[in-house]
N, C-alpha and C positions, 0 to 999 in steps of 0.2 A: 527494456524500458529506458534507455538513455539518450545519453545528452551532448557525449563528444563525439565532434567529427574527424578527432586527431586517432590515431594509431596508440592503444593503449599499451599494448606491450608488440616485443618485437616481433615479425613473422615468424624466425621457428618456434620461440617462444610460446607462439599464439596458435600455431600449428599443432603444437603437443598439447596442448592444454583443449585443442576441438578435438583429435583423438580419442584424449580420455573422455571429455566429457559423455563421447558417445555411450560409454561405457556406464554410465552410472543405471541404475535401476528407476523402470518409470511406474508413477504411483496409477493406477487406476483411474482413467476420467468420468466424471459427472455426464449426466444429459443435461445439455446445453441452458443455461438458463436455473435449473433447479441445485441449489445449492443445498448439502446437509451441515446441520447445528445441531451437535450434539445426536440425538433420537428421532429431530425433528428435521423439518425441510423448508424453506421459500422459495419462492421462485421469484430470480433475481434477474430482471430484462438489463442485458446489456444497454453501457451507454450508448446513446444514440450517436452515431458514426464509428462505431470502436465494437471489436467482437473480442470475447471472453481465448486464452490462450494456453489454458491450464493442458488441454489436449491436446494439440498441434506444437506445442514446447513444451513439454514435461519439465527437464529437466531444467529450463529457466526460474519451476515454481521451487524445484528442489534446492538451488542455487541460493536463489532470493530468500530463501526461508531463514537461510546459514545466519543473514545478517540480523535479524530480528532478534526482541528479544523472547525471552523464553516460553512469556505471559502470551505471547501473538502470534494467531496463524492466520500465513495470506491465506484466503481463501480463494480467490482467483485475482488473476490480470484482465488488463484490457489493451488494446491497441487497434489503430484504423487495419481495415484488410488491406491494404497494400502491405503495410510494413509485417502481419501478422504473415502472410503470402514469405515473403522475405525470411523474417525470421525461422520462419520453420520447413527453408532451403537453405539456413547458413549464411545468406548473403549478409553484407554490413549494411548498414542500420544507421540511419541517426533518428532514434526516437525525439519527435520534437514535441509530442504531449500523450499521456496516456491515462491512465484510471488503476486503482486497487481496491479491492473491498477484503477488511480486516475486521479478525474479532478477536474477541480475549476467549483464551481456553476453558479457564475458571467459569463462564458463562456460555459456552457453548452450549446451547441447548436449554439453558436456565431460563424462567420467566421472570421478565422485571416489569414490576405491574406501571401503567401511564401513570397513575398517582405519585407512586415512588421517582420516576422518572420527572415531572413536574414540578415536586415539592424539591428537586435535586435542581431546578435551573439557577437558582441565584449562586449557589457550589459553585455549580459547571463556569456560570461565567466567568468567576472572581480567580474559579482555580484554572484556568487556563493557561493563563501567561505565566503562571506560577510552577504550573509541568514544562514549561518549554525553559527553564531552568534546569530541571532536573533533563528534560531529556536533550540539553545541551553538555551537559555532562558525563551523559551516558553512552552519548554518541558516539564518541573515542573509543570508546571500549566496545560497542555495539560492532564500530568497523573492523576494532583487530580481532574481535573475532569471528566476524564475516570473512574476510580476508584470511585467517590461520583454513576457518573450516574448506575456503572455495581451495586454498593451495594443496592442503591434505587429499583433496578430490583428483586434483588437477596437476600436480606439480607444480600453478604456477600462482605468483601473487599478486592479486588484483591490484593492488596498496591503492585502494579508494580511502577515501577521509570526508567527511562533511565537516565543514566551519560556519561562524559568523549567521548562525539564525537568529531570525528577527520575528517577532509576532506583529500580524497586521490586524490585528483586532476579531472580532464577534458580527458579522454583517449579515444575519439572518439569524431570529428565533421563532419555533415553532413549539407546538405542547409537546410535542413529538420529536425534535431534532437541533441541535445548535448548531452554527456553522462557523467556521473561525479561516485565517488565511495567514500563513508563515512565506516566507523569502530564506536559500540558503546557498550559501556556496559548497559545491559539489567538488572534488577532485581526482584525478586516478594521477600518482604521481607529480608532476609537476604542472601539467593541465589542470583546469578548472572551470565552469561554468552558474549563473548562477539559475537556480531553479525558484519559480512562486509556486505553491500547493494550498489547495484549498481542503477541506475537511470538513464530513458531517457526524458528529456521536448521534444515530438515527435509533431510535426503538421501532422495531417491525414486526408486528402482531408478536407482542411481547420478548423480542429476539434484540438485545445490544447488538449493532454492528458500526465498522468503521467505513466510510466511503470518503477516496481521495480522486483526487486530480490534482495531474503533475502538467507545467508547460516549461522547455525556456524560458527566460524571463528577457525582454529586449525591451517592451514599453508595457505600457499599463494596461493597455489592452489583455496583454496574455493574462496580469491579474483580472480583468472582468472575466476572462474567457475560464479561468480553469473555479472563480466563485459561480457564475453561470451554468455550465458544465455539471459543476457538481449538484450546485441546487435542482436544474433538471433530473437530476439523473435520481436524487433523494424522493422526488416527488415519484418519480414514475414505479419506484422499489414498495415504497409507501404503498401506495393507489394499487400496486397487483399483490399486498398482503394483506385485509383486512383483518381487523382485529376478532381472532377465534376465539371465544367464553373459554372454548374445552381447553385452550393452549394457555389462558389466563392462570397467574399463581395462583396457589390456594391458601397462600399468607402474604407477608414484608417479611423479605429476608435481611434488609436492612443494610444492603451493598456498599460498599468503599467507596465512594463515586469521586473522591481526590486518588486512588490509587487508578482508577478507572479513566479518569482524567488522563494522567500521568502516562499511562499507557497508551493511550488514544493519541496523547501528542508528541511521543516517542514512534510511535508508526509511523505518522505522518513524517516526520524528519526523517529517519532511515531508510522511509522510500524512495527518498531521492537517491540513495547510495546502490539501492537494488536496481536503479535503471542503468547503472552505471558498470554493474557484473552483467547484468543483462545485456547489454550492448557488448561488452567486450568478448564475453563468450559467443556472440552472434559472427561480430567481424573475424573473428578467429578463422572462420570458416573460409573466407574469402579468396 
């Protein structure tokens, strides 16, 4: 999932580190599109130009996962098939936009009823800009230890870092879904780039999940492109999960939805740092 087209570490360096990587254990893949939470399942349509990567790169999603925090699992990538073609032949890469869809472990599987979720919008809005605080803080810490875990794999060390996020505000609400758009600077060593991400906290036949898009950032357009992007891509997730009675709570369990927040906009920031192991662990190959 990245974003430089410089050389992040040196060729033997980068050599020994695709080696290992071969080496590591690959998790079992999904059928295509049906995603499991927790007991349960949706079935999640790729975005449209971009296919789902969890299976054709394994080891990307094991990678990515290092930097996260503990509350979050990716649940899959996305990438156009050319670069997806690429990536899982090793070739280098410069990913120039892609997609993630994240959830919290704690609600894996858990039903959060549309009331609960609804009667939480004026929260969600006011606490947004308020976790991109916290997850501007956390992000340092988020990277070394993405970075200890990819070196302990690998021998080698990413030294990715994100700085300077900025919140672009809330520019789509639904009963269903909020959408908001961050800007951040990305780095692996002394390079840097900067990335805009969009983000939707969506409820899907009762299922929290997180859906991003990541682009370069060069003009404003890539910001229309990756709020677009994603608002498409919520609609289409939405629309192939109607709401199941049998899958609905059978109380309010009366959720955190500021820690919920918080978590949701710490993904979003970190992801840009997983396109950044992702791409280097690709070019390695080359």
């Amino acid at each position: 999932m990245s974003i430089l087209s410089c050389a992040i570490v040196r060729r033997r360096g980068a050599a020994m580190l695709a080696a290992l990587v071969l080496t590591l254990p690959v998790a079992a893949a999904h059928a295509a599109g049906t995603m499991n939470f927790g007991s349960r399942s949706l079935y999640v349509p790729d975005p449209m130009g971009f296919e789902a990567i969890s299976k054709s790169v394994p080891r990307f999603m094991q990678l990515a996962q290092a930097y996260l925090p503990p509350s979050n699992r990716l649940v899959e990538a996305y990438v156009t098939a050319d670069d997806e073609a690429a990536l899982s032949l090793g070739k280098p890469i410069d990913l120039k936009r892609y997609f993630q869809l994240q959830t919290l472990k704690s609600l894996d599987g858990t039903a959060v009823s549309n009331e609960e979720f609804q009667s939480a919008a004026g929260e969600i809005e006011s606490g947004l800009k308020q976790a991109l605080g916290d997850a501007e803080k956390l992000g340092g810490d988020l990277a070394a230890q993405g970075n200890k875990a990819v070196k302990d794999m690998t021998t080698v060390d990413p030294k990715v870092s994100v700085s300077g996020t900025g919140y672009l505000g809330i520019y789509r609400r639904e009963p269903w879904g909020q959408f908001f758009t961050i800007k951040s600077k990305v780095s692996a060593g002394a390079e840097s780039t900067t990335l805009v991400a969009s983000g939707g906290i969506v409820l899907v036949n009762y299922q929290l999940v997180f859906l991003y898009a990541y682009s370069q950032y060069k003009t404003e357009g890539d910001r229309q492109w990756v709020q677009g992007a994603v608002s498409e891509w919520a609609d289409a997730v939405h629309e192939a999960n109607p709401d199941d009675p049998r899958a609905a709570p059978k109380s309010s369990l009366h959720f955190d939805f500021k820690g919920i927040l918080r978590m949701g906009m710490i993904g979003a920031v970190i992801g840009g740092l997983i396109g950044l192991i992702g791409f280097m662990i690709r070019k390695s190959r080359a």
